[in-house]
N, C-alpha and C positions, 0 to 999 in steps of 0.2 A: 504494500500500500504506500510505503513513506517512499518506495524507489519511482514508485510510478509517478507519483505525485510532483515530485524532484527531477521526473522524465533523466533518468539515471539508469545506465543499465544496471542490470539482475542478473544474478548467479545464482542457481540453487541446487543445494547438497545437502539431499537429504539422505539422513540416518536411519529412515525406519521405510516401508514399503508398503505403508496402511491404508495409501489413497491415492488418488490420481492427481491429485492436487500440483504437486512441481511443474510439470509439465504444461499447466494450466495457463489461462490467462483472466482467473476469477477468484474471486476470496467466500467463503459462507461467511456471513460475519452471523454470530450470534447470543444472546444478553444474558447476562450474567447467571442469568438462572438456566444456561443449558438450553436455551430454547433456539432456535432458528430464527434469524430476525430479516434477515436479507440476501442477496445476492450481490456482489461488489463486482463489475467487470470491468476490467483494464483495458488500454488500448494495443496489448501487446504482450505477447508468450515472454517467458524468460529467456534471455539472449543464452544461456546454456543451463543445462541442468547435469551434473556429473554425479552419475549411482557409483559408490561401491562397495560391490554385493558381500565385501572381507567384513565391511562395517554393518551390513546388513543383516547377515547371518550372528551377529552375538546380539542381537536386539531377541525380547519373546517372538518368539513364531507366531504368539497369537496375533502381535502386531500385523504380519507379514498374511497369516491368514484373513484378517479384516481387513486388507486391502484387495484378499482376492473377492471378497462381498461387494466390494465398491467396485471392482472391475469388473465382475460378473453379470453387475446390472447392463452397460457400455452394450450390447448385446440386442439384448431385450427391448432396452429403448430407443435405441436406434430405428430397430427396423417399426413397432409402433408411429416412431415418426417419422420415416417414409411411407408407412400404409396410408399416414393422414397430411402429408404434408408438408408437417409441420415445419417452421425455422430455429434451424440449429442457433448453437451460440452466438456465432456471427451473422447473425440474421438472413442465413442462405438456407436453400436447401440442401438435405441431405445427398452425399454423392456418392454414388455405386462405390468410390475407392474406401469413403467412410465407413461404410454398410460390411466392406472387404475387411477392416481393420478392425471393427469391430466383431465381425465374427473370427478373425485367429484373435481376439483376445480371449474370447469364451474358448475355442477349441483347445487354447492352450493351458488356459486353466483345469478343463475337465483330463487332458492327458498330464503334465505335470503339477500340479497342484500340492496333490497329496506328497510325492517324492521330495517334491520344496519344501512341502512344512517340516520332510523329517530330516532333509539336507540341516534347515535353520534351527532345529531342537537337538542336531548333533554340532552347530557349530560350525561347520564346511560348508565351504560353496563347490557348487557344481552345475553340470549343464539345464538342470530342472530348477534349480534356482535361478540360474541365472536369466531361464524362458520367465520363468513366472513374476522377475524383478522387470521383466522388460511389459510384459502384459499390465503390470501394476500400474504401472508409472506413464511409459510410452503410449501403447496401444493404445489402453483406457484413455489416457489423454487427449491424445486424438483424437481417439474415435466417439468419447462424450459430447468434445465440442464441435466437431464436422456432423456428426450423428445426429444430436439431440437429447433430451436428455424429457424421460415422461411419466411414470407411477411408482415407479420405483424408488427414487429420491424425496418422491412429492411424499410417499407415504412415511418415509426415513423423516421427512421437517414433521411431518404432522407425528409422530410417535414421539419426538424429543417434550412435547407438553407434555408427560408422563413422566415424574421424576425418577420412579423405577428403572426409566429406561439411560438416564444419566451415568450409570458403571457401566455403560456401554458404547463401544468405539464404533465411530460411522458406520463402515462398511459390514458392520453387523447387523444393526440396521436393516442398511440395502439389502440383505442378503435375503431378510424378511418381504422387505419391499418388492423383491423379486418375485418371489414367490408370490402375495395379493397382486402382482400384475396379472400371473399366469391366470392364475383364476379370474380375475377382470373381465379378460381377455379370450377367457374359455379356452384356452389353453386344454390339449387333451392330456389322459391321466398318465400316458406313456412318457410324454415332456414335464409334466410339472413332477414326474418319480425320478421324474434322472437327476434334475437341479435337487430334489431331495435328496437322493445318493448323497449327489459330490458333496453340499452342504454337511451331508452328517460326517462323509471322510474327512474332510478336515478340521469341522469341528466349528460350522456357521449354522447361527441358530435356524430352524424352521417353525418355530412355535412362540409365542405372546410368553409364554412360562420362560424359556430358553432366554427371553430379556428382560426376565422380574417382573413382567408383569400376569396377575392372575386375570386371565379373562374369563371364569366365573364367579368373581369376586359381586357383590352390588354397585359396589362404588364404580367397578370397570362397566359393566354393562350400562346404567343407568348414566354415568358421568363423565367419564375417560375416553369411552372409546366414540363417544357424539364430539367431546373436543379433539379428540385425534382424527377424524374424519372432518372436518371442519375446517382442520391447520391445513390437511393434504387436499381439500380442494378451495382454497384460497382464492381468487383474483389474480391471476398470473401465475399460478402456481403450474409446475411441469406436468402432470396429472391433466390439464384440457390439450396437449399433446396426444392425447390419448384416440384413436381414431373412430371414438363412437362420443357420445352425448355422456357428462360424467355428472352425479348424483351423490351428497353424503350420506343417503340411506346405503346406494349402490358399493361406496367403497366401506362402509362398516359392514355391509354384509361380505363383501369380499374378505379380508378383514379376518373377520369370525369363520369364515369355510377356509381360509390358507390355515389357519390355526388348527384348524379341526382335523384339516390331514395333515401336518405334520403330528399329531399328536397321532393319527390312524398311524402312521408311517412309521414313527420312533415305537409303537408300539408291535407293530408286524415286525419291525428289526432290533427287536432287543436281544 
């Protein structure tokens, strides 16, 4: 923010591989209480951004796996916002090479994923890490901003009004966000098992429980989950990207049915 402002170039080295965030040309800014407050966008990527993956691998894995949540969405919402349109970050549309970049982000998450998280829980780098340091950062980067970006995230701002959901790192989140897309979106049950799978292989939540929050509690049903539907479909929020007509009844029902089968899902694979 202070370089942009100062129209100063930027360097970024980053230590941990949680988001796509470096490679960006945007800030979440958000108030003191954990919540989402805005979108801050510059008029310019970082003139370099240098990973390395030596410093990357002694960071928690969990780190490393909540960025593959955050890149995992890159995917999903891309292609949403080419079924409807919509304009990417730079207020273009989406372009087949986006759409390209965004799907090896997801392929390369669902083939090394797992191998990275256990490269980074042993402390070594190697080639599966070093794909999934590149997906984190790169891809996702990319292919968020040329892509678009649509339920996935929108649902990640609207869940941070839950303070339960505060011991938890973005791309955890998203990872959930992903998931009430699938179902949005009607997604079939053969696609929204697979992004289960890989979720459970590395250890990204599929369920309201999996991020402290109880969604049969009364306070959630009656209170929580009407303000959490309500953050995610805001006035401008990435959610009307979406390539059908969106609803807060629609995405609390969504919502509660992603919940419900991850909770079917972790219960068939216990």
């Amino acid at each position: 923010v202070v370089a942009a402002n100062m129209k100063l170039p930027i360097v970024i080295i980053p230590t941990i591989a949680a988001t796509d965030a470096p490679c960006s040309a945007l800030s979440v800014i958000y108030t003191e209480e954990g919540v989402v407050s805005k979108y801050e966008f510059f008029p310019a990527n970082p003139d370099l951004v240098l990973v390395d993956t030596q410093i990357i691998c002694e960071a928690p894995s969990r780190l490393l796996v909540a960025g593959m949540g955050d890149a995992l969405a890159t995917f999903y919402e891309a292609e949403a916002c080419c079924a409807s349109r919509s304009k990417n970050c730079h207020g273009g549309l989406p372009s087949m090479t986006a759409l390209c970049l965004a799907k090896l982000c997801r392929d390369t998450l669902f083939e090394y994923g797992l191998a990275a998280k256990h490269q980074c829980e042993s402390h070594v780098t190697g080639p599966a890490l070093d794909h999934v340091v590149e997906a984190n950062t790169l891809l996702s980067g990319l292919g968020f901003e040329s892509g678009g970006i649509a339920a996935a995230h929108a649902v990640h701002n609207g869940l941070t009004v839950c303070h339960e959901s505060h011991d938890y790192y973005h791309g955890e989140k998203v990872a959930f966000g992903v998931c009430t897309q699938l179902v949005l979106q009607d997604s079939t049950p053969e696609h929204i098992e697979k992004v289960q799978a890989f979720c459970c292989s590395v250890g990204l939540p599929i369920t309201l429980r999996q991020l402290g929050i109880d969604s049969k509690s009364e306070e959630f049903l009656k209170t929580n989950l009407k303000a959490v539907a309500k953050g995610t479909c805001l006035p401008g929020e990435t959610i009307h990207n979406m390539p059908f007509g969106i609803t807060e009844d629609l995405v609390a029902d969504a919502i509660l049915a992603a919940d419900a089968l991850g909770e079917a899902y972790l219960k068939a694979h216990q």
